[in-house]
C-alpha positions as CSV (number, residue, x, y, z in Angstrom):
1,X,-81.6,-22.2,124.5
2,X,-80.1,-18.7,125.4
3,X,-83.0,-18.2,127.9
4,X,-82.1,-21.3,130.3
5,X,-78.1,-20.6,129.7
6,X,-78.8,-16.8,131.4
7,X,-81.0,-18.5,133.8
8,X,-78.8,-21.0,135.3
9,X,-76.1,-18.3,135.4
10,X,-78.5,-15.9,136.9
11,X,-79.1,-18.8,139.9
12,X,-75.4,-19.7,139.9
13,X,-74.6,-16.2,140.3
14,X,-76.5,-16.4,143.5
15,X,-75.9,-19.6,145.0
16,X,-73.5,-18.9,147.3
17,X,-74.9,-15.6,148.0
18,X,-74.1,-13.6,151.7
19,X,-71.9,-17.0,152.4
20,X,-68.1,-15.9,152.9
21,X,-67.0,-18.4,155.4
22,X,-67.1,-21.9,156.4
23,X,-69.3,-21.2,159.5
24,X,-71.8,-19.6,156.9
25,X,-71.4,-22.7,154.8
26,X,-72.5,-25.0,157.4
27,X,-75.6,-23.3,158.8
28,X,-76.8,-23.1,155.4
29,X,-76.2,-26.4,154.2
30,X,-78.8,-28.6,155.6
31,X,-81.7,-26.2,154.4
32,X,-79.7,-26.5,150.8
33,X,-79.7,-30.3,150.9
34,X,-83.1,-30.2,151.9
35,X,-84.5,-27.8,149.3
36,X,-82.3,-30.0,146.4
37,X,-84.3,-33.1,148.1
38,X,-88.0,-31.4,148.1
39,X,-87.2,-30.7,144.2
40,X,-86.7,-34.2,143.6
41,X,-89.5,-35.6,145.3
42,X,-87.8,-36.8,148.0
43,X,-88.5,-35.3,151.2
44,X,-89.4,-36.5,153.5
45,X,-86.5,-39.7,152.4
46,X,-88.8,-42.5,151.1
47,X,-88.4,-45.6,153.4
48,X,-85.8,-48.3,153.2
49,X,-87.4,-51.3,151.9
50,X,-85.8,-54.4,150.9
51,X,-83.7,-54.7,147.7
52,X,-84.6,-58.8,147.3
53,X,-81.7,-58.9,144.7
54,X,-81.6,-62.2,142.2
55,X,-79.2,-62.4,139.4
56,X,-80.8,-64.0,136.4
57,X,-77.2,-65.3,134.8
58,X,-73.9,-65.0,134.3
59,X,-72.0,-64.9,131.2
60,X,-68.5,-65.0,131.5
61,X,-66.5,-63.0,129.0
62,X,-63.0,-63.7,127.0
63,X,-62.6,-59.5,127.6
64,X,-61.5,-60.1,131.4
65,X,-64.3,-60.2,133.0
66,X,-67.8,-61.7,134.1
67,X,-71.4,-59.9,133.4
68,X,-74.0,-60.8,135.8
69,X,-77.7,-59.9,134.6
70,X,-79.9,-59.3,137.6
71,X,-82.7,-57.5,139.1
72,X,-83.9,-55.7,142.5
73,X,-86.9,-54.0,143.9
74,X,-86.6,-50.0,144.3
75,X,-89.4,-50.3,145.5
76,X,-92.2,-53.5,146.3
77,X,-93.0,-55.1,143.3
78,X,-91.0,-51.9,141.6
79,X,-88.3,-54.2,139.7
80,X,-85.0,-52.6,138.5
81,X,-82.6,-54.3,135.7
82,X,-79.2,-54.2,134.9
83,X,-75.9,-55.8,134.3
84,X,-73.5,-56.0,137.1
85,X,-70.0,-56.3,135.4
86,X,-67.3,-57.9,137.7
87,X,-63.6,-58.8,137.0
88,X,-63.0,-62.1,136.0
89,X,-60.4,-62.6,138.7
90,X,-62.4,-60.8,141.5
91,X,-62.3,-62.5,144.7
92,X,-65.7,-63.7,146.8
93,X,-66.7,-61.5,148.7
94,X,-63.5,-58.6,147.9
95,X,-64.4,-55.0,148.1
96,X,-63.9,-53.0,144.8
97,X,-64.5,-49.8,143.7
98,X,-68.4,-49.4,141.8
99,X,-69.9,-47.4,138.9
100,X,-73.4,-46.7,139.3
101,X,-74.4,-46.2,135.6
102,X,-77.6,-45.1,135.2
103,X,-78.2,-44.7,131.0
104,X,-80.8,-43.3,129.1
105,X,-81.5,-43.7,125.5
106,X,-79.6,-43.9,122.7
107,X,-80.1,-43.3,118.9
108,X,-80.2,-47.1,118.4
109,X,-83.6,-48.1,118.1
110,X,-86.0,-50.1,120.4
111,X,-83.7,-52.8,120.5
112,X,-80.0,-51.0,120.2
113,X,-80.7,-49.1,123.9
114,X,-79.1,-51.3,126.0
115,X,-76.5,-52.6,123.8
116,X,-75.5,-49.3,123.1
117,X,-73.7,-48.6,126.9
118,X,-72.5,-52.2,126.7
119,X,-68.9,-50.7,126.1
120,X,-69.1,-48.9,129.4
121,X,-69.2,-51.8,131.5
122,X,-66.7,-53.6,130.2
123,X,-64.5,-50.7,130.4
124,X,-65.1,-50.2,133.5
125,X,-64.7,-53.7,134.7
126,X,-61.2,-53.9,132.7
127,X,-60.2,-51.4,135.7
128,X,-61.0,-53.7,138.5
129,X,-64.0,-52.2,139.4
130,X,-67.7,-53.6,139.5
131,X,-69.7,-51.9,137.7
132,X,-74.3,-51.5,137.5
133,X,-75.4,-51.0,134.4
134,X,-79.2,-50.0,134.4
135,X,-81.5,-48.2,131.7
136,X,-83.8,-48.0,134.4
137,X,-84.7,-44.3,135.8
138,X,-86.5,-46.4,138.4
139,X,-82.7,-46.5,141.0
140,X,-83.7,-44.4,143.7
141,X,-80.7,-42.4,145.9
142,X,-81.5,-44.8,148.7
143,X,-80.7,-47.2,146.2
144,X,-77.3,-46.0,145.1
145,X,-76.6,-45.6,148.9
146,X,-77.1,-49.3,149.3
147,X,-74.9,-50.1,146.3
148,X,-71.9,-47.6,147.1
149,X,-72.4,-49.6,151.0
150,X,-72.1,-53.1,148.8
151,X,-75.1,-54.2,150.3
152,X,-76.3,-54.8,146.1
153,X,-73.4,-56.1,145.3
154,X,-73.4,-60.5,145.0
């Protein structure tokens, strides 16, 4: 553990080295964004390909809002899960703010994953915001793009 805490201080020591200005900044940027990108996997940017969105059901809760279950492709035949939780007195069609919350796995069990982040969302949607639950690492950044553009969103 003390080897990766000196070496993410040793490459946040020089992250911004030689940069001093906001000139320096922005000619460095793009080469930054697309070094970040080529250490994800994705550069060149993976094509836009239809989301095909279908919600499954909708429950509608006594806690103040509604929690729709639904899927979407990431990618053909690549399907992504979740719970989109939505205030009960949402207008159709009204723009909110959104949570994209992407979970991973919890102490629970097989079985206690999901319902372990259940909390989150209705939190969240207490707030008047929509929020995407998902325990799916399958949501691509063109995919949060799409979602943050309410383009996901029913």
């Amino acid at each position: 553990m003390q080897f990766l805490r000196r070496e993410a201080a040793r490459l946040d020591s020089k992250f911004l080295e030689g940069i001093t200005n906001r000139q320096q900044w922005e000619a460095k940027r793009p080469q930054l964004r697309q070094d970040y990108l080529e250490n994800l996997g994705l550069w060149p940017m993976p094509e836009r390909t239809p989301l095909e969105p279908k919600i499954t059901g909708v429950i509608d809760r006594a806690e103040g809002f509604r929690l729709e279950k639904l899927h979407f492709q990431s990618r053909p035949k690549l399907y992504v899960t979740g719970n989109l939780y939505v205030p009960k007195d949402a207008k159709a069609g009204a723009k909110l703010p959104a949570v994209l919350y992407v979970c991973g796995h919890s102490g629970r069990g097989r079985d206690g994953n999901k319902s372990a982040f259940q909390h989150v969302g209705s939190r969240y949607s207490s707030m008047a915001s929509r929020i995407f639950l998902s325990a799916s690492s399958r949501v691509r950044p063109c995919d949060q793009q799409l979602f943050r553009e309410g383009q996901l969103a029913t």
